[in-house]
BALOBA-1460 file (C-alpha; in Angstrom, 3 decimals):
// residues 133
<rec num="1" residu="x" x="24.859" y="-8.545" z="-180.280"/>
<rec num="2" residu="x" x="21.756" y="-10.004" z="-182.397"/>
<rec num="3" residu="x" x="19.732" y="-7.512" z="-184.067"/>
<rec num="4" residu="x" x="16.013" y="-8.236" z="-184.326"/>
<rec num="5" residu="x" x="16.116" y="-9.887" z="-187.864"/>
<rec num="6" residu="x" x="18.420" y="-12.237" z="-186.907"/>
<rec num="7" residu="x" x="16.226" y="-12.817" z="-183.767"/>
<rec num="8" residu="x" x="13.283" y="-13.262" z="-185.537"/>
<rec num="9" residu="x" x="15.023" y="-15.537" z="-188.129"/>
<rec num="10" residu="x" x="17.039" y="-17.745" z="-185.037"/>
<rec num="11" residu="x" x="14.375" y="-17.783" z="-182.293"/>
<rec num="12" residu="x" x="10.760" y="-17.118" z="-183.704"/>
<rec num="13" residu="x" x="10.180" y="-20.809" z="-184.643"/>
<rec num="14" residu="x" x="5.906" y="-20.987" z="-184.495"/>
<rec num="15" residu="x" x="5.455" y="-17.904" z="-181.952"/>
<rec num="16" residu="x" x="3.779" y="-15.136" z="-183.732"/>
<rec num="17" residu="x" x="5.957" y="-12.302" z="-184.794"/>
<rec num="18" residu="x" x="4.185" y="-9.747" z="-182.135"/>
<rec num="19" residu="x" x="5.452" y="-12.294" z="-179.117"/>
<rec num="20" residu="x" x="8.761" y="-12.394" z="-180.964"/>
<rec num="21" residu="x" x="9.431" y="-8.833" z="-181.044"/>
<rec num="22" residu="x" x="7.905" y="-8.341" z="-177.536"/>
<rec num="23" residu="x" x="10.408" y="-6.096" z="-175.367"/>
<rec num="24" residu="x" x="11.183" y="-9.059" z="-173.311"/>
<rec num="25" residu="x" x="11.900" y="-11.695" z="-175.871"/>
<rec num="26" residu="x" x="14.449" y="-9.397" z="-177.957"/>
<rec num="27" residu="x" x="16.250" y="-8.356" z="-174.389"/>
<rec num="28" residu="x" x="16.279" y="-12.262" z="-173.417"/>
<rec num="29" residu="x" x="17.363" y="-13.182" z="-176.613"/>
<rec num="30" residu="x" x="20.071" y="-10.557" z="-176.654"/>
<rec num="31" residu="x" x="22.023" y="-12.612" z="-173.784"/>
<rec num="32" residu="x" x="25.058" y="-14.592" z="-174.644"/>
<rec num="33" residu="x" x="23.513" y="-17.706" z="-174.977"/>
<rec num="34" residu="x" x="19.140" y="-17.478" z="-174.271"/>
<rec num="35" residu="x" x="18.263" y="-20.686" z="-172.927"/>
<rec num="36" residu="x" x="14.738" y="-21.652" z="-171.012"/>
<rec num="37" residu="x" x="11.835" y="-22.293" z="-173.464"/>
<rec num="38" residu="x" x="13.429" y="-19.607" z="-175.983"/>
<rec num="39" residu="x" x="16.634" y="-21.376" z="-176.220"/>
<rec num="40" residu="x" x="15.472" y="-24.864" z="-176.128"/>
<rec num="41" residu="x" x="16.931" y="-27.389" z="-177.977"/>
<rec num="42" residu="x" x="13.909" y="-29.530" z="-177.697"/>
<rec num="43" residu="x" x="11.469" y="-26.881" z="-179.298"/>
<rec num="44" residu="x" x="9.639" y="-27.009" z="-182.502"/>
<rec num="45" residu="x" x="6.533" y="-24.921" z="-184.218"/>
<rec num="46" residu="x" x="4.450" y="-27.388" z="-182.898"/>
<rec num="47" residu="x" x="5.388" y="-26.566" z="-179.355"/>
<rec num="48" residu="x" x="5.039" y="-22.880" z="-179.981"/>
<rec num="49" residu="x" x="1.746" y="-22.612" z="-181.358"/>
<rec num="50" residu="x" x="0.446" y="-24.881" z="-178.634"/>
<rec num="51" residu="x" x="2.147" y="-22.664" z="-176.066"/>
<rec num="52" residu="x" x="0.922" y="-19.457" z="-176.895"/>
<rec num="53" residu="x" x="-2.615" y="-20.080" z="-177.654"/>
<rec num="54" residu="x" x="-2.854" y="-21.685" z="-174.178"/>
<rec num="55" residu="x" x="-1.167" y="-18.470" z="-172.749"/>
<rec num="56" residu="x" x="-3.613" y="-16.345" z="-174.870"/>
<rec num="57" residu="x" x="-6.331" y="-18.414" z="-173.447"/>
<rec num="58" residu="x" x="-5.461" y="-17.455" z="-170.255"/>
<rec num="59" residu="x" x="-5.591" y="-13.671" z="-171.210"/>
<rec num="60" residu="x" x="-1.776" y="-12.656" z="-171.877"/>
<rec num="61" residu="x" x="-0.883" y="-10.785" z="-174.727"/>
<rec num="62" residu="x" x="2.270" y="-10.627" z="-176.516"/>
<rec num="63" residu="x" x="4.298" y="-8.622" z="-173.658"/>
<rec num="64" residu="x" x="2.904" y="-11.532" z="-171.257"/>
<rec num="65" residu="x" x="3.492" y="-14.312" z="-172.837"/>
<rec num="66" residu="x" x="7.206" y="-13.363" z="-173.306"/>
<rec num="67" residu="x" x="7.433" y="-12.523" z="-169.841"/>
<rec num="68" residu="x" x="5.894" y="-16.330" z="-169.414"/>
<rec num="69" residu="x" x="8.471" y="-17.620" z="-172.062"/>
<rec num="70" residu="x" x="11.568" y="-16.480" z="-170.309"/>
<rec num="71" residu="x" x="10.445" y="-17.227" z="-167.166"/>
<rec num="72" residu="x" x="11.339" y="-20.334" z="-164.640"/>
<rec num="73" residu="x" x="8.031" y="-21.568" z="-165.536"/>
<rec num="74" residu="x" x="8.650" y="-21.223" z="-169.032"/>
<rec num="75" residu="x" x="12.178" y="-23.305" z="-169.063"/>
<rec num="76" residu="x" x="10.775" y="-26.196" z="-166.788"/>
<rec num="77" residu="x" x="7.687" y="-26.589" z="-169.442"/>
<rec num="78" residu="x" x="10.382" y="-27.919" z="-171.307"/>
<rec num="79" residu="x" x="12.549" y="-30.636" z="-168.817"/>
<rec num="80" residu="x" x="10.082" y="-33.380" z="-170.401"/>
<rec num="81" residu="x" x="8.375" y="-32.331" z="-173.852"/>
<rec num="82" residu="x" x="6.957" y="-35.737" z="-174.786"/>
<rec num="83" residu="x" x="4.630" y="-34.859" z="-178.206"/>
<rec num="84" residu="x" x="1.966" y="-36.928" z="-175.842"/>
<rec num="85" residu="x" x="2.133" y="-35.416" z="-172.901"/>
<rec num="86" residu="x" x="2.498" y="-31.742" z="-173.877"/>
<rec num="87" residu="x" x="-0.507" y="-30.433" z="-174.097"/>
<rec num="88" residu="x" x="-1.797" y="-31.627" z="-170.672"/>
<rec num="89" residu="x" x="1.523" y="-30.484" z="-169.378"/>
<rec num="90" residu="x" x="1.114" y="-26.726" z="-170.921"/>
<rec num="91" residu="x" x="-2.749" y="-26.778" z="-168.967"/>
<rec num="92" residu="x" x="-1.135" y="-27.529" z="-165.820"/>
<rec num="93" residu="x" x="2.053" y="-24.770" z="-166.248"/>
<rec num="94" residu="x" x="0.077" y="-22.101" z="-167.802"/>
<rec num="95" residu="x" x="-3.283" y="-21.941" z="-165.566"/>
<rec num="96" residu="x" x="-1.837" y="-19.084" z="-162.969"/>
<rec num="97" residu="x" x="0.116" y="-17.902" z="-165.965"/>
<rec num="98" residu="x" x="-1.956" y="-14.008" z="-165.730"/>
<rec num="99" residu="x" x="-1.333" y="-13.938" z="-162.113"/>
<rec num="100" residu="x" x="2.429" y="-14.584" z="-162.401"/>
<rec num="101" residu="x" x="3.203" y="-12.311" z="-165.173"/>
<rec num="102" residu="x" x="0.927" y="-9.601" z="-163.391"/>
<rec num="103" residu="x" x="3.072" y="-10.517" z="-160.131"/>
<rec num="104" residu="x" x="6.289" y="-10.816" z="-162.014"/>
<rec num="105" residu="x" x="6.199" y="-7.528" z="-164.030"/>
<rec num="106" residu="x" x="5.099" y="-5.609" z="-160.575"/>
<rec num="107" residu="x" x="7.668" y="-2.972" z="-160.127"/>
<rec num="108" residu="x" x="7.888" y="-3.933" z="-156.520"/>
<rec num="109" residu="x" x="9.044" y="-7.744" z="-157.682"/>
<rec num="110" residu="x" x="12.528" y="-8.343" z="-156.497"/>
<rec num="111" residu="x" x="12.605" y="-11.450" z="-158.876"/>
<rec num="112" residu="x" x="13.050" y="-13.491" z="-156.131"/>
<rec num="113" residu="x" x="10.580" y="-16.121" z="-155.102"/>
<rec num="114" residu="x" x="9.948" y="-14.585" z="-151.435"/>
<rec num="115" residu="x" x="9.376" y="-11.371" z="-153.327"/>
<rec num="116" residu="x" x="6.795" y="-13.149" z="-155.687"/>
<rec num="117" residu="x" x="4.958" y="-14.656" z="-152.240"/>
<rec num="118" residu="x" x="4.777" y="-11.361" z="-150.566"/>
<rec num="119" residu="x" x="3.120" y="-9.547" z="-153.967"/>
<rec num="120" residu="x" x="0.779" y="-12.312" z="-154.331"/>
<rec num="121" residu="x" x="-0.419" y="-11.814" z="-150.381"/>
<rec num="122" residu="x" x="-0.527" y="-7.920" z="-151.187"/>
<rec num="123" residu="x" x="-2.965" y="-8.693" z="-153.979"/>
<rec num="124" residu="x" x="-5.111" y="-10.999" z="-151.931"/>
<rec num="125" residu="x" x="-5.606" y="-8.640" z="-149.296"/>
<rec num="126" residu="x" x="-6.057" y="-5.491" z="-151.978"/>
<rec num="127" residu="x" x="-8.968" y="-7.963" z="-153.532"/>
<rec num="128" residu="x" x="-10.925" y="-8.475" z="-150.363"/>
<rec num="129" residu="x" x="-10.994" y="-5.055" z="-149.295"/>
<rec num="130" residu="x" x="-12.603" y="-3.930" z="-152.372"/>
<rec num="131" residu="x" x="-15.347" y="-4.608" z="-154.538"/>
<rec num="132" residu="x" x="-15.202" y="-4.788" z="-157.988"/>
<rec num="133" residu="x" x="-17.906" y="-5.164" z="-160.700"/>
């Protein structure tokens, strides 16, 4: 088992050292063998810092954005990561990325997908009974 030094030093790349040490990224990088975006072969710093200010952008902290990272969404980002095309590519994967953490890291979340529709009709309903603001 990896302790968190030698996670840092493998793994952090150009992530910040608070998404690094987030909960989520040590336990995911604690597997055998992490793969997704953490474990990509195809990653550099680049990558990284684009990544995470786009998922800060979209109002995920640290926590978040590792839930992001080692999710499905996270390793597809990666199944083409053309230096040209990346950026519009990380718009397009990240712009629900606050709803599907939020949905994700429900404690109701099965972590199946038919789990993830039925939260995500939950919310929907919870936001038009009430009012906020």
């Amino acid at each position: 088992m990896l302790t968190e030094k030698q996670i840092i030093k493998k793994y952090k790349g150009g992530l910040s050292l608070e998404v690094i040490k987030s909960r989520v990224v040590q336990r995911y990088c604690m597997s055998d063998n992490p793969c997704g975006y953490i474990g990509s072969s195809s990653r550099t710093k680049w990558h990284d810092k684009v990544i995470e200010v786009k998922l800060r952008e979209e109002g995920l902290g640290s926590e978040g954005i590792g839930v992001w990272l080692t999710s499905t969404s996270g390793r597809h980002l990666m199944d083409n990561p053309e230096k040209r095309k990346f950026e519009d590519r990380v718009g397009d994967y990240c712009k629900n990325a606050f709803v599907e953490v939020t949905i994700w890291s429900h404690p109701d979340h099965t972590g199946m997908l038919s789990s993830s529709e039925i939260l995500r009709k939950k919310i929907k309903q919870a936001f038009t009974k009430v009012t906020i603001w």
